[in-house]
C-alpha positions as CSV (number, residue, x, y, z in Angstrom):
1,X,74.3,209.5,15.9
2,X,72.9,206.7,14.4
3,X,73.4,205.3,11.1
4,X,70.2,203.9,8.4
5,X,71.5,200.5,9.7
6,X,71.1,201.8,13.5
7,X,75.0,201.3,14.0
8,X,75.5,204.5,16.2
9,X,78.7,206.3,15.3
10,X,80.8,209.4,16.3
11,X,81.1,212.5,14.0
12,X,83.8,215.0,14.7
13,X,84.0,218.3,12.5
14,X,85.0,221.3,12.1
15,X,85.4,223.8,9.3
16,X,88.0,224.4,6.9
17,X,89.2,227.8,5.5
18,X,91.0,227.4,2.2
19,X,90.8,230.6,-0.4
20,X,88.3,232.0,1.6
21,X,86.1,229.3,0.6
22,X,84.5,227.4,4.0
23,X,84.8,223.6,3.7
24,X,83.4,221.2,6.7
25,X,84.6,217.5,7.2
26,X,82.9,215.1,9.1
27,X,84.9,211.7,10.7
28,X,82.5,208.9,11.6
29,X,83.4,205.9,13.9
30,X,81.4,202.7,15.1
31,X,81.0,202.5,18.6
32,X,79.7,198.7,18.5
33,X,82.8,197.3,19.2
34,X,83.3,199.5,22.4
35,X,79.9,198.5,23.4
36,X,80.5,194.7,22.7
37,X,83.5,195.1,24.9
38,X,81.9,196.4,28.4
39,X,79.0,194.0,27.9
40,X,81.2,191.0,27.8
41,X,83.5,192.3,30.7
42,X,79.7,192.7,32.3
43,X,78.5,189.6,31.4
44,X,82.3,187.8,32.3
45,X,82.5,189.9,35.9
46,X,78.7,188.9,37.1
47,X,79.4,185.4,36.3
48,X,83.5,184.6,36.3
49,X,84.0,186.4,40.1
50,X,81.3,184.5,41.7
51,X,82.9,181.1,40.1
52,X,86.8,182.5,41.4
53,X,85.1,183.1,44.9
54,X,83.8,180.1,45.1
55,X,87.0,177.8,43.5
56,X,89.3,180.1,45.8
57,X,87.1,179.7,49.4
58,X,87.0,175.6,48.1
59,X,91.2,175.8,47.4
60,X,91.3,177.9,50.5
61,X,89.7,175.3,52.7
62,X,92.0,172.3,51.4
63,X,95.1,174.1,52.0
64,X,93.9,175.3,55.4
65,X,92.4,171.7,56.7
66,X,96.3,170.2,55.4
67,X,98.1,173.1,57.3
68,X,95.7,172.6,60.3
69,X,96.6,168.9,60.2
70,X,99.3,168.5,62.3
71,X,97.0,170.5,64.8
72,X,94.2,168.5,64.8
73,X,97.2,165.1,65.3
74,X,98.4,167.0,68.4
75,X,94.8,167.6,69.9
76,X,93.9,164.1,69.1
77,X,97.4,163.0,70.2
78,X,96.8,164.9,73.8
79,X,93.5,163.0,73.7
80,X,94.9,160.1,73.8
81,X,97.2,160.5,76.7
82,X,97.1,159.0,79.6
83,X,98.9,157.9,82.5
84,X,99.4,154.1,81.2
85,X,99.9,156.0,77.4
86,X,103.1,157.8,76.9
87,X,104.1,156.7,74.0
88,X,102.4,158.6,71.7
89,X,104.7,160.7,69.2
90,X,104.1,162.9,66.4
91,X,105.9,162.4,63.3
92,X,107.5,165.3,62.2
93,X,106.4,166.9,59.1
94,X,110.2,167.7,57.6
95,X,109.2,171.6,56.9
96,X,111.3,173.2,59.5
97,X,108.2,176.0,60.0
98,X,106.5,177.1,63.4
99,X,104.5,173.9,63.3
100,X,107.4,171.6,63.6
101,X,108.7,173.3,66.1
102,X,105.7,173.1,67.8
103,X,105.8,169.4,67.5
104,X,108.7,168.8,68.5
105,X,108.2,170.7,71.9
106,X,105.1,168.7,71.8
107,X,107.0,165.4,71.7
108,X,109.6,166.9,74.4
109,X,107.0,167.2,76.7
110,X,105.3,163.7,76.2
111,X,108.9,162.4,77.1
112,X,109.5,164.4,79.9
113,X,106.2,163.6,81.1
114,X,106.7,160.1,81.0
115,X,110.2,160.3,82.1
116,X,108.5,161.8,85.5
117,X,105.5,158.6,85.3
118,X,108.2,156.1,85.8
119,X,110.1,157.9,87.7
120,X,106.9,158.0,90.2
121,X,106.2,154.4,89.5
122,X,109.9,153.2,90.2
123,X,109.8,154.9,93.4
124,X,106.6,153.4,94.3
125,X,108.2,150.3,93.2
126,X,111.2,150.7,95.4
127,X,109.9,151.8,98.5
128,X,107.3,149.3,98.7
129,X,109.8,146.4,97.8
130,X,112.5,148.0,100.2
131,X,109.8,148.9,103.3
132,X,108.3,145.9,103.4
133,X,111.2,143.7,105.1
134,X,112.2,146.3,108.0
135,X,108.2,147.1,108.9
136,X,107.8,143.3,108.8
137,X,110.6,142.5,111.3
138,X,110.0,145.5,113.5
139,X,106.3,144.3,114.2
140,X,107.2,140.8,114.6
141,X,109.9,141.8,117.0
142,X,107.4,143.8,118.9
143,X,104.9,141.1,118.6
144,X,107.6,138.6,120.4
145,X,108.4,141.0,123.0
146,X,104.5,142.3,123.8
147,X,103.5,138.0,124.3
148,X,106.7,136.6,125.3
149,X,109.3,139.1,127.0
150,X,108.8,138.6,130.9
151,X,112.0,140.7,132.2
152,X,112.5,144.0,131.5
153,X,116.0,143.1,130.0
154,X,113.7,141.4,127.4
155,X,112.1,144.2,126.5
156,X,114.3,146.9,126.4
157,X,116.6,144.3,123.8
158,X,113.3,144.3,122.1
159,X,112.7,147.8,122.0
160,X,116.5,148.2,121.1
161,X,116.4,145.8,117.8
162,X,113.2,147.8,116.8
163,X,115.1,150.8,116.9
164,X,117.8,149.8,115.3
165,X,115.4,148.6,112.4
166,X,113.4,152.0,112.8
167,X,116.6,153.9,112.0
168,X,118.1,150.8,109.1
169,X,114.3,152.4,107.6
170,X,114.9,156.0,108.0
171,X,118.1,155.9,106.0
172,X,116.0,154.2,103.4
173,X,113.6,156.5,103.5
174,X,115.7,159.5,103.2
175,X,117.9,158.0,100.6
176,X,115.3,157.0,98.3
177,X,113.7,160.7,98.8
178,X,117.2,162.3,97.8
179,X,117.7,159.9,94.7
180,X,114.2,160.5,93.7
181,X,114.9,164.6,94.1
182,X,117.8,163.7,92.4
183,X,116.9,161.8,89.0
184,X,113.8,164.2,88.6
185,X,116.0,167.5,88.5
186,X,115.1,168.4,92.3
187,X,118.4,168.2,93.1
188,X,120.1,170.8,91.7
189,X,124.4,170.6,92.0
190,X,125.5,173.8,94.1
191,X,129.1,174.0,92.1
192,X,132.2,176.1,93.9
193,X,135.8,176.3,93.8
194,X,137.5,174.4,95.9
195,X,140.6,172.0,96.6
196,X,139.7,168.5,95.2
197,X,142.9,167.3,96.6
198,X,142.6,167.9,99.9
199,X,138.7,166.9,100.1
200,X,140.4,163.5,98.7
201,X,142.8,163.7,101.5
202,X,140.1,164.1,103.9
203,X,138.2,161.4,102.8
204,X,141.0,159.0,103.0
205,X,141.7,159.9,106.4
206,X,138.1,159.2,107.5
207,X,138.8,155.4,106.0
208,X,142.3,155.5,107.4
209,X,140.7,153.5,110.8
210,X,138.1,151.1,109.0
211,X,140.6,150.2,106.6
212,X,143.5,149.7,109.6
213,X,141.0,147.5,111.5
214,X,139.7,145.2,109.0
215,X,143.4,145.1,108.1
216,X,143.7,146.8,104.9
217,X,146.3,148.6,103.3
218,X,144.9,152.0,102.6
219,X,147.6,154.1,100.0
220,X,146.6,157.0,97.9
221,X,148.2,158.9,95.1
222,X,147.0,162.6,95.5
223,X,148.6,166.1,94.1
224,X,149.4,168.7,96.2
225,X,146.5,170.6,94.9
226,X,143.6,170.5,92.1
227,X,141.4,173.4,92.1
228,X,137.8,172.3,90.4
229,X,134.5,174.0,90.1
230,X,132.2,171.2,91.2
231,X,129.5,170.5,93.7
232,X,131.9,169.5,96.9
233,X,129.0,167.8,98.3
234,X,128.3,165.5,95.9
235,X,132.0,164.6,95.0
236,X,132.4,164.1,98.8
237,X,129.3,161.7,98.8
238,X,130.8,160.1,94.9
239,X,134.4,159.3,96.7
240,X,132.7,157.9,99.8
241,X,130.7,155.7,98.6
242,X,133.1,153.9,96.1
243,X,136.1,153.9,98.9
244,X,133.5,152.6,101.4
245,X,132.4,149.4,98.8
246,X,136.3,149.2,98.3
247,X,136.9,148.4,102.2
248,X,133.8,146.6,102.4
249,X,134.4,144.0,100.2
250,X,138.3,143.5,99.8
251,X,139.5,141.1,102.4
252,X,141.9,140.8,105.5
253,X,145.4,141.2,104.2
254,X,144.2,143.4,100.6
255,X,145.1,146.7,99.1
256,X,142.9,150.1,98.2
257,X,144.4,152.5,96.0
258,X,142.9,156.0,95.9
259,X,144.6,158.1,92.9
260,X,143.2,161.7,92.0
261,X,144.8,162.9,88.9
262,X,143.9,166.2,86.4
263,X,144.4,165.8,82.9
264,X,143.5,169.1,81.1
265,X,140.0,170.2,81.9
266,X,138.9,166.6,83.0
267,X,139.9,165.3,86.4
268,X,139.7,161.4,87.2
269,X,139.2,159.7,90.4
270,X,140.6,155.8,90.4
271,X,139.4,153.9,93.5
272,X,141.0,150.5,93.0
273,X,140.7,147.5,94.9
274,X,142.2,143.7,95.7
275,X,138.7,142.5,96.6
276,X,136.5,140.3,95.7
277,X,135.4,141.5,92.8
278,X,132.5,141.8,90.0
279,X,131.2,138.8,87.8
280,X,131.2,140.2,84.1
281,X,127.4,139.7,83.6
282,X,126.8,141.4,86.3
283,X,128.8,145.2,85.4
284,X,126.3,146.9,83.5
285,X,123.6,146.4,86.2
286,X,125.6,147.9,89.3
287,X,124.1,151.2,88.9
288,X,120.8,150.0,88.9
289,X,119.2,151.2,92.3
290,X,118.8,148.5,94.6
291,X,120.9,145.7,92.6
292,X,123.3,143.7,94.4
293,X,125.1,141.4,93.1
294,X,124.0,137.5,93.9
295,X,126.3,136.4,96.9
296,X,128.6,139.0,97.2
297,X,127.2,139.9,101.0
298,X,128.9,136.6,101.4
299,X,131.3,135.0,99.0
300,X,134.5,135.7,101.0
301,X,135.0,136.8,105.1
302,X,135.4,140.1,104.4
303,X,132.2,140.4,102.5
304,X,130.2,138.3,105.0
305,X,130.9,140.4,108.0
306,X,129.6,143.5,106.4
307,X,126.5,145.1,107.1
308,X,124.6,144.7,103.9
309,X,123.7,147.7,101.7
310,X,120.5,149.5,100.3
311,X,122.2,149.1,96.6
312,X,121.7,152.7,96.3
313,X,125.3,153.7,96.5
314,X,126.4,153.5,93.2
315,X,122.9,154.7,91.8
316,X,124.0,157.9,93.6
317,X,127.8,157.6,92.0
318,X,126.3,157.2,88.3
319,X,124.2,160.2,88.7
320,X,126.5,162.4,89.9
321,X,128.8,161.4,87.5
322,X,126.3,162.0,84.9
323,X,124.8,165.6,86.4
324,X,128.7,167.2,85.9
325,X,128.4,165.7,82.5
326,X,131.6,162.9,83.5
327,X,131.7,159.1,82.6
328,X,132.6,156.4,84.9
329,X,134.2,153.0,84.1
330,X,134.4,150.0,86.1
331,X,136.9,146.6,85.9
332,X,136.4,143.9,87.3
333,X,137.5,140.2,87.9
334,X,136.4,138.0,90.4
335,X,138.5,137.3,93.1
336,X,141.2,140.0,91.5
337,X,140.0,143.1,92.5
338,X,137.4,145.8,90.6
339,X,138.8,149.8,89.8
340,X,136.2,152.5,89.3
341,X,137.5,155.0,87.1
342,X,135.3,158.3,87.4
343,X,136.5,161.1,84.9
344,X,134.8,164.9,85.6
345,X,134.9,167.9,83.1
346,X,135.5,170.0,86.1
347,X,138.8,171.2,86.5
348,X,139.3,174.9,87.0
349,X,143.0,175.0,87.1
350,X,146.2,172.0,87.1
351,X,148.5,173.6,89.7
352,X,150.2,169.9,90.2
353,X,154.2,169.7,89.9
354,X,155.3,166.5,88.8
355,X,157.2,166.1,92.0
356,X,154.6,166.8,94.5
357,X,152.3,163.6,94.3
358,X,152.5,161.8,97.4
359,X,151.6,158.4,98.6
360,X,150.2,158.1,101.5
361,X,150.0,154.3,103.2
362,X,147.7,153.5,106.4
């Protein structure tokens, strides 16, 4: 109902019994401020949701375009990229979420990446620089032969230098391929168990002749046994080469010392030598593939009658020290000798009395 004023209202009755007398009472109650209240949460809903739609997509969109940032810095980034660009690194946003992690792989690869670039370059590098001498003397040794030779002896010593260059090349060639294998993770060690002692005992032997002849005094200090889980081949190839610079460059009369000793879970190699020795600037390049180190072909008799090397012996030492996670230390002074100490996390087992090492002198 309505009331004079037009206010509507509610009337609830009923009737009342009292004496047998019938009484009714009638409640009234506005319903204005019921009414009042669904036309303002009318009027608030068709205008305030629109507005909260509208504030959330614009709040929305900022937080999305600042998550999506360090996308958009990786697709630009990868943009960027380039052969002479590698560079490029993405700063880590400090969260720890999916997103870092994503650029830190990102930045892995971009390393990696250009870890393989120069690795292509150097060996570009190297094999043009190292080619270029033996290709150049083999043609100008046939050239001599093909306009001057006149006797058959001429031209078979001809043909025979050019071989002997040909070949001098192929062990260039096929060493810089194995380095290059090597350094880019081609090269994968083939570990077993085996008897590190004797292998040193074999190679010794094998030097036991050289070492005689260019009057040397060959001794080692070996165990009876040390059983390691290593790649034999490369440990073979590690020992070689640093015994064989030993006898190359120590002189007439000198000593080489080969000592294989296990200590724990390491094991260390010492190849020592009365040669003639490193110059101190010159140590922390000797790894470096192709170095050699200025006059030491022929600083002394012994060194000058050797063939002279690729420089790509001790590039092959350091990473095979490095691949069974070892280090390797060198001493040197000139004219006093130079020790390589190589020390390998390899060793399986110790079995080495103290009374069984043995000296063997040649």
């Amino acid at each position: 109902r309505r009331s004079a004023q037009g206010v509507p209202f509610v009337i609830r009755s009923g009737p009342l019994v009292e004496d047998k007398r019938l009484y009714y009472l009638a409640i009234g109650r506005s319903l204005a401020d019921s009414n009042r209240v669904v036309e303002e949460f009318t009027r608030n809903y068709f205008v305030g949701v629109p507005l909260l739609i509208l504030l959330g997509s614009v709040i929305g969109w900022f937080i999305a375009g600042r998550a999506l940032q360090p996308v958009d810095e990786i697709a630009a980034t990868a943009q960027r990229i380039s052969g002479a660009n590698l560079q490029a690194q993405i700063p880590p946003r400090g969260a720890g979420d999916e997103l870092d992690r994503l650029i830190e792989a990102f930045n892995l690869m971009i390393q990696r990446l250009e870890t393989s670039f120069t690795q292509t370059r150097q060996f570009s590098t190297d094999v043009s620089h190292e080619l270029r001498t033996p290709l150049t003397a083999i043609r100008g040794q046939l050239e001599v032969a093909l306009f001057t030779s006149a006797t058959v002896e001429q031209y078979r010593d001809a043909i025979v230098n050019a071989l002997e260059d040909t070949e001098r090349l192929s062990q260039t060639i096929r060493a810089l391929l194995l380095l290059s294998q090597a350094e880019s993770g081609q090269l994968a060690l083939q570990n077993t168990t085996f008897d590190l002692a004797q292998v040193a005992g074999d190679i010794v032997e094998q030097f036991g002749i050289p070492a005689e002849a260019a009057r040397i005094e060959l001794a080692s200090s070996i165990p009876q046994q040390c059983i390691v889980s290593a790649d034999r081949v490369q440990v073979e190839r590690l020992m070689s080469n640093l015994l064989s610079n030993a006898v190359k460059y120590t002189p007439a009369g000198g000593k080489v010392h080969v000592a294989v000793q296990s200590s724990g879970d390491d094991v260390e190699i010492v190849i020592s030598d009365t040669g003639v020795g490193i110059p101190a600037d010159h140590l922390p390049h000797i790894f470096d593939r192709f170095y050699r180190v200025p006059g030491s072909d022929t600083s002394t008799p012994a060194a000058a009658n050797v063939e002279r090397g690729l420089g790509l012996g001790l590039s092959f030492v350091a990473w095979i020290v490095k691949a069974h996670h070892g280090t390797i230390d060198v001493h040197s002074r000139v004219g006093e000798g130079t020790t390589f100490r190589v020390s390998l996390p390899i060793a399986r087992s110790a079995e080495i009395p103290a009374d069984t090492a043995a000296t063997v002198t040649s």
